[in-house]
C-alpha positions as CSV (number, residue, x, y, z in Angstrom):
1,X,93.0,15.0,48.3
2,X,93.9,11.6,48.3
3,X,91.8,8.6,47.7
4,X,92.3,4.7,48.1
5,X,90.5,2.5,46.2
6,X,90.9,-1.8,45.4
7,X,91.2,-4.1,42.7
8,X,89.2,-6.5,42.9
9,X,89.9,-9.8,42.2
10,X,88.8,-13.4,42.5
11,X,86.6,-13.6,45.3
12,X,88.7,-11.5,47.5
13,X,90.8,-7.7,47.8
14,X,93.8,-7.3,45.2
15,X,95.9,-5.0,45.2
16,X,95.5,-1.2,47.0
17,X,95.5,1.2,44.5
18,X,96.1,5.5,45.4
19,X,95.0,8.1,43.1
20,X,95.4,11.9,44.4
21,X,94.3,15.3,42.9
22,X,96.1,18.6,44.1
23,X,93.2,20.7,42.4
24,X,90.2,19.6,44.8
25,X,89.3,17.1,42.5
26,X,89.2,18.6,39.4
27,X,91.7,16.2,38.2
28,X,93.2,12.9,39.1
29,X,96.5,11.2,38.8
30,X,96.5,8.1,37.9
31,X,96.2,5.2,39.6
32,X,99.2,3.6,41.3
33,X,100.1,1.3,43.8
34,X,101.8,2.7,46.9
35,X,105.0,0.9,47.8
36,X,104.6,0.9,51.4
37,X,101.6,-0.9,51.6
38,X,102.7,-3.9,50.9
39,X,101.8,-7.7,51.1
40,X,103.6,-9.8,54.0
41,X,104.5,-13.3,52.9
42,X,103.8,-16.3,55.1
43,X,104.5,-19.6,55.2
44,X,102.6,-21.7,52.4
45,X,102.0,-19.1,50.2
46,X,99.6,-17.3,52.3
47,X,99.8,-13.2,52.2
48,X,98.9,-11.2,54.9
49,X,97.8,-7.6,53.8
50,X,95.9,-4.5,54.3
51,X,92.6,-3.9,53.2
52,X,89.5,-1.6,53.3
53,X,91.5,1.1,54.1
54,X,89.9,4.4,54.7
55,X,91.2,7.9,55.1
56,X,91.0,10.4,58.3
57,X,92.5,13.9,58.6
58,X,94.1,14.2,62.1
59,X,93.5,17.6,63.3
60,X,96.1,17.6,66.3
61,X,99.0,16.8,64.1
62,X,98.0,18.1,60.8
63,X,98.5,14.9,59.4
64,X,96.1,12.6,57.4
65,X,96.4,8.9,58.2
66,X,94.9,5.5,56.5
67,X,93.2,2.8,58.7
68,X,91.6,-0.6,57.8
69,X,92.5,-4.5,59.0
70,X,94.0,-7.2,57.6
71,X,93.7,-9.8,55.8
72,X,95.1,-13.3,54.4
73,X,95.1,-14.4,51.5
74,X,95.6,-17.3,48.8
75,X,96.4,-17.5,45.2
76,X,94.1,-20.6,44.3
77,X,95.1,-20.2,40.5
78,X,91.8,-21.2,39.4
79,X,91.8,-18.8,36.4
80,X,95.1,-18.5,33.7
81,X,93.5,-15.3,32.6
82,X,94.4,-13.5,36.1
83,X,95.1,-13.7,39.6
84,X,92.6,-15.4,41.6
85,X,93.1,-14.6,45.7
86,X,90.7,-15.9,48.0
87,X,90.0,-15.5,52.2
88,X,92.3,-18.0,54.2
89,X,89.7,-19.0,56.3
90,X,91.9,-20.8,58.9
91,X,94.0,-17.7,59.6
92,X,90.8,-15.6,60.9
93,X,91.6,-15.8,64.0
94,X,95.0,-13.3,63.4
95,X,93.5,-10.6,61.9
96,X,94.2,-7.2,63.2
97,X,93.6,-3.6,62.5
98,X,95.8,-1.5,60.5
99,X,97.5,1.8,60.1
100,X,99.2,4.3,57.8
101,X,100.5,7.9,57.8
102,X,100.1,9.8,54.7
103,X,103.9,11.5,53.4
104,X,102.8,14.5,51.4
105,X,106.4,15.4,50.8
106,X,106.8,11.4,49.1
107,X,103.5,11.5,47.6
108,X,103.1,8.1,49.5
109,X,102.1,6.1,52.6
110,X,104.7,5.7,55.0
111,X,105.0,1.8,55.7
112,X,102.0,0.1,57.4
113,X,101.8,-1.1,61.0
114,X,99.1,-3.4,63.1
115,X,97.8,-1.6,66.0
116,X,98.9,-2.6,69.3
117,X,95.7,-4.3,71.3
118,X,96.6,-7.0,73.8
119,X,93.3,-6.6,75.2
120,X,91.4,-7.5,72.2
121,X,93.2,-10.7,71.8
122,X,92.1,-14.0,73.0
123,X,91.9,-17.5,71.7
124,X,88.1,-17.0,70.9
125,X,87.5,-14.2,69.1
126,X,89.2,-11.6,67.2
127,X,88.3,-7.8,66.5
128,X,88.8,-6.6,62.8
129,X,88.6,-2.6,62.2
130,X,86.8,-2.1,58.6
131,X,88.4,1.2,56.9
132,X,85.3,2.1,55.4
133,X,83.9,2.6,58.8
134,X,83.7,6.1,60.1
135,X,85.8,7.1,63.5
136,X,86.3,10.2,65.4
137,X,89.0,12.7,66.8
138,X,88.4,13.4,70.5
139,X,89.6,16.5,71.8
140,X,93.3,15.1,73.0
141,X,93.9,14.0,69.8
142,X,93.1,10.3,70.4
143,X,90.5,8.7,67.9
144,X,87.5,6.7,68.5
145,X,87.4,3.8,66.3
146,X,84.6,1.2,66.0
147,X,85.3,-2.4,65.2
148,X,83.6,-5.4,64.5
149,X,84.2,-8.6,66.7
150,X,83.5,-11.9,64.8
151,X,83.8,-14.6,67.1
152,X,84.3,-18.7,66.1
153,X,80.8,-19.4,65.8
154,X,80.5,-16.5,63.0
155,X,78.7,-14.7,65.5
156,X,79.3,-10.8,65.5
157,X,79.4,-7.9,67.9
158,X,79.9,-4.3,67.4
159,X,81.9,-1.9,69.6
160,X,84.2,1.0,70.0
161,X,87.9,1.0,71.3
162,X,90.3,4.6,72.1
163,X,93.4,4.4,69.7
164,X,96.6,6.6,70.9
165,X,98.5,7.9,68.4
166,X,102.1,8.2,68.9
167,X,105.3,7.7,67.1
168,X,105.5,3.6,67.1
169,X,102.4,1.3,66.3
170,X,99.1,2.9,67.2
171,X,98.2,1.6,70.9
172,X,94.5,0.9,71.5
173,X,94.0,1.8,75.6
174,X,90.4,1.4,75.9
175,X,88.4,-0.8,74.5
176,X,84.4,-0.5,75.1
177,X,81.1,-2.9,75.5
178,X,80.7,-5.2,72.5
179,X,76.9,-5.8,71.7
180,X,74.7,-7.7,69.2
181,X,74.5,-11.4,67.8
182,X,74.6,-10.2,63.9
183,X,75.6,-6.6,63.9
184,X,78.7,-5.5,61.8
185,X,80.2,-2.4,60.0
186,X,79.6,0.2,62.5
187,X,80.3,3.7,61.3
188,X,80.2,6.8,64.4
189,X,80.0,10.6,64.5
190,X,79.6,12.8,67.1
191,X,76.9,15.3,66.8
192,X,75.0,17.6,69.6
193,X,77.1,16.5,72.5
194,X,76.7,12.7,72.0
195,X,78.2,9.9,69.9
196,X,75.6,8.1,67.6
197,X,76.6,4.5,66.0
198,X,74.7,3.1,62.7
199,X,75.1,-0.1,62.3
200,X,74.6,-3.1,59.1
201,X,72.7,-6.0,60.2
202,X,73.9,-9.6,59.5
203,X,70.1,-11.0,60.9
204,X,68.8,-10.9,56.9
205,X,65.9,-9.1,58.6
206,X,66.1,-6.3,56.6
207,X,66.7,-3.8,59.0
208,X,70.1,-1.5,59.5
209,X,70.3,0.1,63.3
210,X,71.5,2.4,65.4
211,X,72.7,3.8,69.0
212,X,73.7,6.5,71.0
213,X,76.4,7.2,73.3
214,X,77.8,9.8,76.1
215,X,81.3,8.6,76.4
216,X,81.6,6.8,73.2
217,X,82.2,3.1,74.8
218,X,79.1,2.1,76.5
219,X,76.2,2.0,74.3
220,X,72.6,2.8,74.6
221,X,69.0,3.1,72.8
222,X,69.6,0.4,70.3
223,X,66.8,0.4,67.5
224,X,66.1,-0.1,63.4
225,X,66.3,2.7,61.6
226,X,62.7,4.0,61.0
227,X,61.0,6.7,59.0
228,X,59.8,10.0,60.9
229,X,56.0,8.8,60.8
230,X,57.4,5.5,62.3
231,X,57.4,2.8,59.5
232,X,60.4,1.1,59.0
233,X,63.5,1.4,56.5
234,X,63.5,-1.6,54.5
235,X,67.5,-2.7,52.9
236,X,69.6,-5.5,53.0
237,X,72.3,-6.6,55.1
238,X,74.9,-3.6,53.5
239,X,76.3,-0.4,55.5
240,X,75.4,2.9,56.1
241,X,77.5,6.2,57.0
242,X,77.0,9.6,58.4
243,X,77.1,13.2,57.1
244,X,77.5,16.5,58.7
245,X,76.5,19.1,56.3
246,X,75.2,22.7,57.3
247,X,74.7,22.6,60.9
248,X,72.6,19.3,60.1
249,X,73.0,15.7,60.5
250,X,72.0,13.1,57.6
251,X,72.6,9.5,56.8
252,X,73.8,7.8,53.6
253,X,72.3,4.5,52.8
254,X,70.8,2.1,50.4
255,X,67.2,0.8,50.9
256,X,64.7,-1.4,49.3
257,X,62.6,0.7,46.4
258,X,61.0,0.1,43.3
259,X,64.0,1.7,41.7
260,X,66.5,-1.3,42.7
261,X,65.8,-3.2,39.2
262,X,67.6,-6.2,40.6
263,X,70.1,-5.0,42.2
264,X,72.0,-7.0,44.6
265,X,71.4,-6.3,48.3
266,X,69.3,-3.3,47.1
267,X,72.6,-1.2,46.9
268,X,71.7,1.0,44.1
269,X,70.4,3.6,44.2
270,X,72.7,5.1,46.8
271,X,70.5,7.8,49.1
272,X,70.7,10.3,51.5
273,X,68.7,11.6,53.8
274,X,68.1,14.2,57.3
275,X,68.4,12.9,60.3
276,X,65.8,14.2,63.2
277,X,68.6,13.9,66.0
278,X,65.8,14.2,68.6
279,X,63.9,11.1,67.7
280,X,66.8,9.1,66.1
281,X,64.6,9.0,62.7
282,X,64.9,8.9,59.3
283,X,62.7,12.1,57.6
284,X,61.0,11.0,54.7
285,X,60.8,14.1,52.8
286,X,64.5,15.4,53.0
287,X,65.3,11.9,51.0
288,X,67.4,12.6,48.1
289,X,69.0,10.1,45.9
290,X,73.1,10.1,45.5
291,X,73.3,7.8,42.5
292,X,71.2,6.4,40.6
293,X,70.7,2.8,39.9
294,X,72.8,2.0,36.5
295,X,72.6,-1.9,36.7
296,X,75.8,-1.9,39.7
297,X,76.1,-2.2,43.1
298,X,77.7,1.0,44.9
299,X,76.7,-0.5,48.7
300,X,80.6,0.5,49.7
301,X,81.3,3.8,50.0
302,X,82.8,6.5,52.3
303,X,82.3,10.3,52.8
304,X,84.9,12.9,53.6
305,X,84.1,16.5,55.0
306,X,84.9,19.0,53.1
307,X,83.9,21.7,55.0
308,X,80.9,22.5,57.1
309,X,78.9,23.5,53.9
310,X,81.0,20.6,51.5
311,X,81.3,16.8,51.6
312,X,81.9,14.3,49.3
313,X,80.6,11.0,48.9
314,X,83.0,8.6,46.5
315,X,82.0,5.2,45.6
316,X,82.6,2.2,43.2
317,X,80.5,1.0,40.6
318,X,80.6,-3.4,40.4
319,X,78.4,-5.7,38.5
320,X,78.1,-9.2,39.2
321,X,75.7,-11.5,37.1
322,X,74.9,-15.0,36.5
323,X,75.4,-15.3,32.4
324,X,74.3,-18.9,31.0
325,X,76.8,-20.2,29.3
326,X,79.6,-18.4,30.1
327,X,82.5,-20.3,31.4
328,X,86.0,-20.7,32.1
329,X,87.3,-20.2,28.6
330,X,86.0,-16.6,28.8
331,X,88.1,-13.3,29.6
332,X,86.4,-12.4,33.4
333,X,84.7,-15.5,34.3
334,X,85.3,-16.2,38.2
335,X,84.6,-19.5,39.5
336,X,83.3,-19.1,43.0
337,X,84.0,-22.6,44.3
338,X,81.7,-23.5,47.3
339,X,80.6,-20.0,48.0
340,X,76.8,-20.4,47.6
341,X,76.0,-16.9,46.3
342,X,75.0,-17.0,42.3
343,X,76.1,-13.4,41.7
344,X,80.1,-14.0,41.8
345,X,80.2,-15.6,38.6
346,X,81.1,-12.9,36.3
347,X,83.1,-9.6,37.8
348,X,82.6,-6.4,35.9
349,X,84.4,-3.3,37.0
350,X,82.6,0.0,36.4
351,X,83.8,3.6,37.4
352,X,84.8,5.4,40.9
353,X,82.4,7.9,41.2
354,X,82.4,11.2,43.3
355,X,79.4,13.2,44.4
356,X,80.3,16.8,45.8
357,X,77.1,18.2,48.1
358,X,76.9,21.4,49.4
359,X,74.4,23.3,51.2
């Protein structure tokens, strides 16, 4: 089992750390950073690397690969006490998606690549595939990958694209109907002969939606989440992910409750819950939660299937507070410059934690 997992740091991704257990994770080696996915330098001391990189076993080839984007970075060395990186903003126009074969004779990644998408490339907008969504194999071995298209205007679509994987870079050779003002994060599974897309809403209405597809590219029945007697699920603008357990389909997520104790964006505690594929709905008495609310966010997650009775959910505790009178001259104070949030003052860094569910 092999798990990737980042630093943060500043307001931004630091390094990509690994950590793998050969006992079904019993055990854990220790973290380390692979030396294959590295950081690119560019001119005027910008870094271009990879981050949010999730994990897919390839059934065709046997193989387990890593996928995320891109990003660019710069140290702003606002902090003596450690490294700050922050978003290039001016370079968002060149982010791509990224890729990674696992070597399980090295123990390591082999070196990454940028997938090839000509098609997805214009002067005006840019696509940007977020590891911690969820993709699918198709039966040729291809993979259908959703992205997020964030356009100049900070707009943002969600779609789906077909990804071939051969020996070179991974080529993308069908990309599919983009749709939605303020919709990012997507996450798709296939379940009952269809494809079905949940989706994180940037509208602060405090809704999270989904949709259903035949062919996985053109996308249909577009609605919030709601509960089985039809009231609505009430969260924050954070993602969701599927679940296929048993025979049965359910939906991870985090919602607005009286259990959130201040949490930001609601995302503790982290639930789960049935999904009536019929009706698209949410059933209210199946709800279970994951993890419970311990002060820390856990909104970013993923889930990796097991079996058909096994799957593991695997998230990351972080705290952010506002603490009067805590400043620079203080171990873990992070200045966050113009960004208008007052949670990204002081970082804490909690635990990785792993929830086995069976059925």
């Amino acid at each position: 089992m092999v798990v990737t997992v980042h630093q943060l740091s500043g307001n931004d991704y630091g390094p990509l750390h690994t950590i793998v257990s050969g006992d079904m994770g019993r055990s854990w080696c220790s973290p380390f950073q692979s030396q294959n996915l590295f950081k690119i330098p560019l001119e005027d001391d910008v870094f271009e690397s990879v981050h949010s990189f999730g994990m897919m076993h390839h059934r065709k080839t046997g193989r387990t690969f890593g996928y995320g984007g891109t990003v660019f970075t710069r140290d702003r060395n606002i902090n003596p006490l450690f490294k700050t990186e922050w978003f290039v903003r001016e370079y968002a126009m060149k982010l791509s998606g990224a890729f990674a074969w696992w070597d399980d004779a090295r123990g390591d990644f082999e070196p990454w690549k940028k997938f090839d998408a000509p098609q997805i490339r214009t002067s005006e907008k840019y696509a940007h595939v977020f590891g911690m969504d969820q993709c699918c194999e198709r039966a040729d071995g291809s993979i259908l990958m959703p992205m997020t298209e964030a356009r100049a205007d900070r707009s943002c679509g969600v779609g789906t694209m077909i990804v071939e994987l051969g020996s070179g870079s991974p080529v993308v050779t069908k990309v599919g109907g983009v749709f939605g003002e303020k919709f990012a994060e997507p996450s798709i599974v296939e379940f009952d002969g269809r494809y079905l897309m949940t989706i994180r809403s940037e509208a602060r209405d405090g809704r999270m939606y989904r949709a259903a597809s035949r062919d996985g590219l053109q996308w249909t029945d577009l609605a919030a989440w709601s509960w089985d007697d039809g009231s609505p699920v009430e969260t924050a603008n954070t993602q969701q992910h599927w679940m296929r357990l048993g025979g049965a389909l359910y939906l991870v997520y985090t919602r607005k409750s009286e259990l959130n104790n201040g949490v930001f964006r609601f995302r503790a505690p982290l639930y789960m819950a049935q999904v009536d594929p019929n009706r698209m709905q949410l059933i209210r008495s199946t709800e279970q939660i994951v993890f419970e609310e311990k002060g820390a966010r856990m909104g970013n997650f993923s889930i990796c299937s097991i079996s058909e009775n096994e799957a593991w959910i695997v998230t990351g505790e972080w705290l952010q507070q506002m603490v009067a009178g805590y400043g620079p001259e203080r171990v873990g104070f992070v200045d966050c410059g113009d960004d208008p949030s007052p949670y990204n003052r002081l970082i804490y860094r909690g635990d990785l934690l792993l929830a086995k569910i069976r059925v």
